[in-house]
PAVONU-161668 format. One record per atom (N, C-alpha, C): residue number from 1; residue in one letter; atom name; x, y, z. Coordinates in steps of 0.1 Angstrom, whole numbers, plus 2048, in hexadecimal, padded with zeros to 3 digits. Layout:
<sites>
nr|rest|atom|X|Y|Z
NUM|a|CA|X|Y|Z .
...
</sites>
This chain:
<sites>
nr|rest|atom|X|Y|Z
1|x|N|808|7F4|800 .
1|x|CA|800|800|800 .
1|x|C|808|80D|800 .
2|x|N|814|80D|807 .
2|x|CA|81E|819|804 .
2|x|C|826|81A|7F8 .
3|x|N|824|821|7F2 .
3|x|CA|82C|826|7E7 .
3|x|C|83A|82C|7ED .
4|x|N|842|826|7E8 .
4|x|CA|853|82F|7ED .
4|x|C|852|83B|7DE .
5|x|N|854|845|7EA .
5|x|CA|854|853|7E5 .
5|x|C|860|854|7DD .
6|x|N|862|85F|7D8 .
6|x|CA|872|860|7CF .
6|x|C|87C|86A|7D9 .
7|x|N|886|862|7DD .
7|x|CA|890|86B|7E4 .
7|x|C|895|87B|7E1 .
8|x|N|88C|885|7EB .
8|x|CA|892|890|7E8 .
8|x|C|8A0|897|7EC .
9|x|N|8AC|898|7E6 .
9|x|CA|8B5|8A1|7E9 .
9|x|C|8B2|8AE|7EB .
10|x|N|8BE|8B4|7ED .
10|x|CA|8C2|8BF|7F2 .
10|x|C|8BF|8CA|7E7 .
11|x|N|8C9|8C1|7D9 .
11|x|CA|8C5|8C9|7CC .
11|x|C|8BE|8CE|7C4 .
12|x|N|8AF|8C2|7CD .
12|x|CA|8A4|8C1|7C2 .
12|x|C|8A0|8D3|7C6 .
13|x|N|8A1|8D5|7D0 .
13|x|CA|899|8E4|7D3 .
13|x|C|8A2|8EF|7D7 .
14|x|N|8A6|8F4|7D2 .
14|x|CA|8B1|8FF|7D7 .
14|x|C|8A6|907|7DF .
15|x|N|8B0|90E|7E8 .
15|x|CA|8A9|913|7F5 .
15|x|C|8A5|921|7F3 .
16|x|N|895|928|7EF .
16|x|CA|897|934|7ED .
16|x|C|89C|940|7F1 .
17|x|N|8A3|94A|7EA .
17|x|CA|8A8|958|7EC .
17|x|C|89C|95E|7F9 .
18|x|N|8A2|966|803 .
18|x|CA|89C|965|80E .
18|x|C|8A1|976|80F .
19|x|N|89A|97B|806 .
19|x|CA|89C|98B|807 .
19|x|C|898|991|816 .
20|x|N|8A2|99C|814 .
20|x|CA|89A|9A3|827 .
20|x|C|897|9B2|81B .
21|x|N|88C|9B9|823 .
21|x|CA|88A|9C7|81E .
21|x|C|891|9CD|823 .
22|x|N|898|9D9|81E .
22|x|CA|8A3|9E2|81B .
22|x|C|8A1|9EC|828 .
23|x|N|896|9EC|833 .
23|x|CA|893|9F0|83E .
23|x|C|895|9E5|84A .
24|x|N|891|9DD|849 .
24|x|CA|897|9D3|852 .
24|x|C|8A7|9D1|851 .
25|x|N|8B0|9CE|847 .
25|x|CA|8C3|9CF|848 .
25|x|C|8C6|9DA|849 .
26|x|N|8C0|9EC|846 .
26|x|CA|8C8|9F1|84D .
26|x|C|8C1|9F4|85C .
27|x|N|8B7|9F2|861 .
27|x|CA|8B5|9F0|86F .
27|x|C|8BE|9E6|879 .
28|x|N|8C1|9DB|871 .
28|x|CA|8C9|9CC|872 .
28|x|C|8D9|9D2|878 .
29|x|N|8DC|9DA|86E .
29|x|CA|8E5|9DC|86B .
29|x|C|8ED|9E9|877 .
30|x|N|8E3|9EC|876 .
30|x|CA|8E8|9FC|87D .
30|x|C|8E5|9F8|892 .
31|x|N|8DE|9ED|88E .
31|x|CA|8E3|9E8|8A0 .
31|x|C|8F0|9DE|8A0 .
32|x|N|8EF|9D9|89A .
32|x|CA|8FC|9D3|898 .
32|x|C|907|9E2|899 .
33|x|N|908|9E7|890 .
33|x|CA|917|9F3|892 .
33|x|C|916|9FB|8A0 .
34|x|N|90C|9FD|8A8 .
34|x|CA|909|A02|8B3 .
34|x|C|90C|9F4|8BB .
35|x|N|90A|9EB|8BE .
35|x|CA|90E|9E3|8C5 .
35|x|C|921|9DC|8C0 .
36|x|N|923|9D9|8B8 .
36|x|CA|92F|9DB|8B2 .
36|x|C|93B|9E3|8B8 .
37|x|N|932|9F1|8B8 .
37|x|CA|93B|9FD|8B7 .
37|x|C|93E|9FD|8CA .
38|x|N|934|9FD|8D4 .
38|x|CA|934|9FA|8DE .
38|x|C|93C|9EE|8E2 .
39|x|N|93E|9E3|8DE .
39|x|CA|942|9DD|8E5 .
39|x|C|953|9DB|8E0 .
40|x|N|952|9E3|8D4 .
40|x|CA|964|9E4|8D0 .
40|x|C|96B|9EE|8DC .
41|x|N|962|9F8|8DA .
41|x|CA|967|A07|8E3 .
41|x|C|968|9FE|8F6 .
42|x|N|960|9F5|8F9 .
42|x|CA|960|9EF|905 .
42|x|C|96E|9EB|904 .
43|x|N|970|9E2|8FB .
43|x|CA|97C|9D7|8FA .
43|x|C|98C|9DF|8FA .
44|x|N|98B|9ED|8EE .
44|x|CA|995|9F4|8F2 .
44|x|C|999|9F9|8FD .
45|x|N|98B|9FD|908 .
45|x|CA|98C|A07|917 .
45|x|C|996|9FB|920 .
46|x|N|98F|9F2|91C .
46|x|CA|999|9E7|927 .
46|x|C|9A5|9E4|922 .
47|x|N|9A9|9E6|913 .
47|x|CA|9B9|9E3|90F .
47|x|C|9C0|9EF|917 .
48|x|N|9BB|9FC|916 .
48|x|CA|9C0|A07|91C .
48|x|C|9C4|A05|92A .
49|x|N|9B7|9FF|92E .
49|x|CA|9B6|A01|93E .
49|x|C|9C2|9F4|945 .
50|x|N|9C4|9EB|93C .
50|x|CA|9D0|9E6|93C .
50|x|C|9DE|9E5|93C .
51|x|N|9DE|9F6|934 .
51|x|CA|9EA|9FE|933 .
51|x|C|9F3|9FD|925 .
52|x|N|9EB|9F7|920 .
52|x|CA|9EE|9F6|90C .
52|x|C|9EB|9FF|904 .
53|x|N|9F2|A07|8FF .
53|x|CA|9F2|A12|8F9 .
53|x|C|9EE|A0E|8EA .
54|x|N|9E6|A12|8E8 .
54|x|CA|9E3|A13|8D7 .
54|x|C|9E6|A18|8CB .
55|x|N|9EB|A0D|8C2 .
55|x|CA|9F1|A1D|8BA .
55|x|C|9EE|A18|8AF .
56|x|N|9ED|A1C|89F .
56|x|CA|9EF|A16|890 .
56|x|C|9F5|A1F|888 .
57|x|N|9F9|A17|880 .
57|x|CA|A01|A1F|872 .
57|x|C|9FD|A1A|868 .
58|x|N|A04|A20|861 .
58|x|CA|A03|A22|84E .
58|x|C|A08|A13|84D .
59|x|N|A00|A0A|843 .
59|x|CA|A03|9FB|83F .
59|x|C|A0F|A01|834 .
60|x|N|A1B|9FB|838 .
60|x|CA|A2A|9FB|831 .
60|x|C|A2F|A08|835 .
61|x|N|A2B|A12|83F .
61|x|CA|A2C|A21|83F .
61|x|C|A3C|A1A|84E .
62|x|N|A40|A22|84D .
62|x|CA|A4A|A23|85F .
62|x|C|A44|A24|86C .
63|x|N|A4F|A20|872 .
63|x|CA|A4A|A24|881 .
63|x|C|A4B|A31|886 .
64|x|N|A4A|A3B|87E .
64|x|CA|A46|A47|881 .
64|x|C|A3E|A4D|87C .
65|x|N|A31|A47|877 .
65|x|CA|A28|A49|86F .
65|x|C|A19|A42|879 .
66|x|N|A20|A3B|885 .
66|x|CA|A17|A31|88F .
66|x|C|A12|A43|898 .
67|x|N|A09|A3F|899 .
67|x|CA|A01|A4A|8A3 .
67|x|C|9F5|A46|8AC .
68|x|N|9F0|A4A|8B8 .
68|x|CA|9E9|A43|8BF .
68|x|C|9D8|A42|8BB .
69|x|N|9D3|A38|8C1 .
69|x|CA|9C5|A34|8BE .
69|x|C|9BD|A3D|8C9 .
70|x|N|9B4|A4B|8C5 .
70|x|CA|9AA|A50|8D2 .
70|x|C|9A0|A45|8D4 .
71|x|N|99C|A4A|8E5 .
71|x|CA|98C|A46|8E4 .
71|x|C|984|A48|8D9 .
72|x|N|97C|A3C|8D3 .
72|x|CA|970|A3F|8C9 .
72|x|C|974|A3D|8BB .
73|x|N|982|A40|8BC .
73|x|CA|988|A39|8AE .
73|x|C|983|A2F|8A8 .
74|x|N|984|A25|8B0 .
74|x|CA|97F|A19|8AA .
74|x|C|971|A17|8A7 .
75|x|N|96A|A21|8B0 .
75|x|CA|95C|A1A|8AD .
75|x|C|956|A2A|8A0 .
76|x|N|95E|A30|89A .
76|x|CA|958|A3A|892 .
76|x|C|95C|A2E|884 .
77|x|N|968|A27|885 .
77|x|CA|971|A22|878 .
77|x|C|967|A15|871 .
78|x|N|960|A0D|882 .
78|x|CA|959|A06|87E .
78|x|C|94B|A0B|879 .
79|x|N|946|A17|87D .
79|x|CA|938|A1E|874 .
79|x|C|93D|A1C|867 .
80|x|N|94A|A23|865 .
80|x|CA|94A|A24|853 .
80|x|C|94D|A1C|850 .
81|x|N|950|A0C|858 .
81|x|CA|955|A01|84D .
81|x|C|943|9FC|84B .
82|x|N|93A|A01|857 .
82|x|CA|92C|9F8|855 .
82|x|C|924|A00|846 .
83|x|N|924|A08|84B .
83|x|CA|920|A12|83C .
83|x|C|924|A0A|82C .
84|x|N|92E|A09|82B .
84|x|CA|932|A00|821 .
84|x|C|92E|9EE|823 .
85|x|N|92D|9EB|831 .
85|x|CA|929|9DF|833 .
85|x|C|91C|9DD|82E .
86|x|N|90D|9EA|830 .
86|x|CA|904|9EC|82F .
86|x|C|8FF|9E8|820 .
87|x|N|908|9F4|81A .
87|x|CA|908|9F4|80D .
87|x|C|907|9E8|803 .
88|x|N|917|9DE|806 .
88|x|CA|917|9D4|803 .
88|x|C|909|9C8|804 .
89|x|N|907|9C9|813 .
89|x|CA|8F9|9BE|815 .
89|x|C|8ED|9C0|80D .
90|x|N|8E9|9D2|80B .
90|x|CA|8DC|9D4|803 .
90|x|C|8DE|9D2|7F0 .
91|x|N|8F0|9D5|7EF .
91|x|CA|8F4|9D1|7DF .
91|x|C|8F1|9BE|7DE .
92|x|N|8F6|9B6|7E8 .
92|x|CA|8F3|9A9|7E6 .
92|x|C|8E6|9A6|7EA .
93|x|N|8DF|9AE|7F3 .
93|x|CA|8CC|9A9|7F3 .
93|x|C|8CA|9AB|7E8 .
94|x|N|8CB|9B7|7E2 .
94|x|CA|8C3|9B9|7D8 .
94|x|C|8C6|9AD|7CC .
95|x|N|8D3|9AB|7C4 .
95|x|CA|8D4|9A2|7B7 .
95|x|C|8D8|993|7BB .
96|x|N|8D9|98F|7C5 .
96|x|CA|8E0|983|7C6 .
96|x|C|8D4|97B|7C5 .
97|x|N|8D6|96C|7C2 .
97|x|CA|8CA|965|7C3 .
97|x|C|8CD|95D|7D3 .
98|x|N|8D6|95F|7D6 .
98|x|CA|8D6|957|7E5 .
98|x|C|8DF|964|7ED .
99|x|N|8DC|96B|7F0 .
99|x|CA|8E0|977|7F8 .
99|x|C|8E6|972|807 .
100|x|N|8E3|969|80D .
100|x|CA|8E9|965|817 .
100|x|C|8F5|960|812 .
101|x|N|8F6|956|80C .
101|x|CA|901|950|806 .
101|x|C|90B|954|802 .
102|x|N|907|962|7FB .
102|x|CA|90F|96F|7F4 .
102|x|C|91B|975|7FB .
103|x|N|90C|97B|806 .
103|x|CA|915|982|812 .
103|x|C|91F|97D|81E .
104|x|N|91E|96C|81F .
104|x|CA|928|969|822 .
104|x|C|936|968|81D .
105|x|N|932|966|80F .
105|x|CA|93E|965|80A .
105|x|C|943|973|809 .
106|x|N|940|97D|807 .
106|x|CA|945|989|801 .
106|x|C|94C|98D|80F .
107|x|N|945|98F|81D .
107|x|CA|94C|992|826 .
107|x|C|959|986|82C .
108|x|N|954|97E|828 .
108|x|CA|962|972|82E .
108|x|C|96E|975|828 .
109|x|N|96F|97C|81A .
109|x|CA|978|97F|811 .
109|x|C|97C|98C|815 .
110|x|N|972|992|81A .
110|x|CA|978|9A3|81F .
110|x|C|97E|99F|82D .
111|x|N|97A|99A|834 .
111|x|CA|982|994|845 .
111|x|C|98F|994|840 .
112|x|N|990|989|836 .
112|x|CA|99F|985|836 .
112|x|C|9A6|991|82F .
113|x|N|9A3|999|826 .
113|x|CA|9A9|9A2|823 .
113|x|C|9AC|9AC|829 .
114|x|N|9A2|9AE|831 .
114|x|CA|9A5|9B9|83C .
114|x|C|9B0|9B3|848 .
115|x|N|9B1|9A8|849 .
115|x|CA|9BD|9A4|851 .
115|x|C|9CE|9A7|84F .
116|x|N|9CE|9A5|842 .
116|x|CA|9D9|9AE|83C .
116|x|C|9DD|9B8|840 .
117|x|N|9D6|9C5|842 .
117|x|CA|9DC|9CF|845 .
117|x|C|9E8|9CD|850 .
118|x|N|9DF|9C8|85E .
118|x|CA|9EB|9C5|86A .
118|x|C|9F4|9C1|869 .
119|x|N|9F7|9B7|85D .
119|x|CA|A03|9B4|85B .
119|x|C|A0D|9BA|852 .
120|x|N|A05|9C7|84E .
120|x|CA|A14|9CD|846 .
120|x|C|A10|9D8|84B .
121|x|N|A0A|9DF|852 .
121|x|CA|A0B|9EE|85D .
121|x|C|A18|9EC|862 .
122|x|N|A1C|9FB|865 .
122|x|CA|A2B|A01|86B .
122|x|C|A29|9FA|879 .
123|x|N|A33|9FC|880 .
123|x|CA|A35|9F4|88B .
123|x|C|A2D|9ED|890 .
124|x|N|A33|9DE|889 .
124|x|CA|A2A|9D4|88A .
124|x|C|A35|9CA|88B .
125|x|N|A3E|9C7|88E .
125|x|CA|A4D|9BD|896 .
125|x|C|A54|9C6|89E .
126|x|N|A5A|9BA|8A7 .
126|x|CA|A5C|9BF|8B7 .
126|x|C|A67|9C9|8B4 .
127|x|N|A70|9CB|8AB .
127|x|CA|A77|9D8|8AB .
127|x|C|A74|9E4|8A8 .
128|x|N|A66|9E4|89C .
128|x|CA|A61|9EF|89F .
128|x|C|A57|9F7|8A7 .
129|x|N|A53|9EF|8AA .
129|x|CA|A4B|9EF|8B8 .
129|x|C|A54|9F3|8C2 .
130|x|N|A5F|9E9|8C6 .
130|x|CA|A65|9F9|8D2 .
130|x|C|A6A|A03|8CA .
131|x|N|A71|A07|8C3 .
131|x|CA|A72|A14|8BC .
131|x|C|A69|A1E|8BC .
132|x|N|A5C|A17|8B9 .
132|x|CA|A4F|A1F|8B8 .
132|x|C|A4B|A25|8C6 .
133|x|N|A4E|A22|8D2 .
133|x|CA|A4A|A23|8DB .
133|x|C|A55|A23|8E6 .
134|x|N|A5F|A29|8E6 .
134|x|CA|A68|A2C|8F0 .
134|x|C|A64|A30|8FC .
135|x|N|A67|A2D|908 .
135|x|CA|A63|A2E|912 .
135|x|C|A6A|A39|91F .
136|x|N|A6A|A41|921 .
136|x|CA|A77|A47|92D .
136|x|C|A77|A37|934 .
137|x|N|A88|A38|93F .
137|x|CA|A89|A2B|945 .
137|x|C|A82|A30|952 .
138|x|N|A80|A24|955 .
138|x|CA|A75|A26|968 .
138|x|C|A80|A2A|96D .
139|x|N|A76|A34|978 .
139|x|CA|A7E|A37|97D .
139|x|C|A7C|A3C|992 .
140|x|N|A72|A2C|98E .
140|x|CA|A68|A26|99C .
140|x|C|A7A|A1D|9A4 .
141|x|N|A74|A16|9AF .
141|x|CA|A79|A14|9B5 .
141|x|C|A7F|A05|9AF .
142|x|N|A89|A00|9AE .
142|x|CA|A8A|9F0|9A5 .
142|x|C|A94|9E3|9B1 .
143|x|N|A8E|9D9|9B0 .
143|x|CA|A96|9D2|9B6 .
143|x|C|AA0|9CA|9B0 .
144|x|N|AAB|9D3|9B8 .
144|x|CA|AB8|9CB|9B5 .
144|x|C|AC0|9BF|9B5 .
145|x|N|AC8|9B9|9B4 .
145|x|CA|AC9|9AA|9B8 .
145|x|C|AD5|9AA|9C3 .
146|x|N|AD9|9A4|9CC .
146|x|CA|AE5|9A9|9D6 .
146|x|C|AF1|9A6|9CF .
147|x|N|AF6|9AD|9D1 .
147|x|CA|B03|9B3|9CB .
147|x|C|B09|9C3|9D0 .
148|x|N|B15|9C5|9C4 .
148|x|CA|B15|9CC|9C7 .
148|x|C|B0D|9DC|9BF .
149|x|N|B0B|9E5|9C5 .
149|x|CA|B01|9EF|9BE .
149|x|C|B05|9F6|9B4 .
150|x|N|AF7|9F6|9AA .
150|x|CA|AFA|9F8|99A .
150|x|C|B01|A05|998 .
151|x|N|B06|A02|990 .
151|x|CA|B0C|A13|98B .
151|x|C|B01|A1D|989 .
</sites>
């Protein structure tokens, strides 16, 4: 009495395009860069408050080209990377036929690209990095080792 049905794959039905309206991703979007942006600017307060000084330079530029990172820095740089982020997501809602699919790939390719920079920015190996950042010597109280006393 049961008929064996015909095995459906994965193939038989590709998964429909799952558009969002162009008011919903940039609503999407813009809590995301407000939450984003907060919790980078958190993350720096505590590098600071750790006593790590911040600094960046020109990718291939010298270490005297490195200058310090203000409060908010980071969370203005990430607005204008989201704006272009924005951009990007409503250019792939709009023509892609699988827009999720799209948008992963397109930002996975920008991650890695954007990782590059750090590795060719100015003082970025341990010699230019102390050069970049000379320090007066302490000049707190230090313990000595017994002997006799330093010059």
């Amino acid at each position: 009495m049961s008929a064996a049905s015909p095995a459906v794959t994965a193939t038989d039905h590709a998964p429909a395009a799952v558009r969002v309206p162009f008011r919903g991703l940039l609503r999407t979007n813009l809590v995301a860069t407000v939450l984003a942006a907060a919790a980078t600017e958190a993350f720096t307060a505590l590098v600071r408050a750790a006593g790590v000084h911040l600094a960046v330079g020109d990718p291939g530029g010298s270490a005297s080209s490195v200058v310090p990172v203000n409060f908010g820095a980071c969370a203005i740089a990430l607005a204008m990377v989201m704006v272009l982020g924005i951009g990007l997501a409503a250019l792939i809602n709009r023509r892609s036929s699988r827009p999720a699919r799209a948008y992963t790939i397109a930002t996975s390719a920008l991650v890695l690209v954007s990782l590059a920079a750090p590795l060719i920015a100015a003082a970025t190996s341990t010699g230019d990095q102390a050069h970049a950042r000379r320090r007066p010597p302490h000049r707190g109280r230090r313990h000595h080792p017994p002997g006799p006393p330093p010059p």
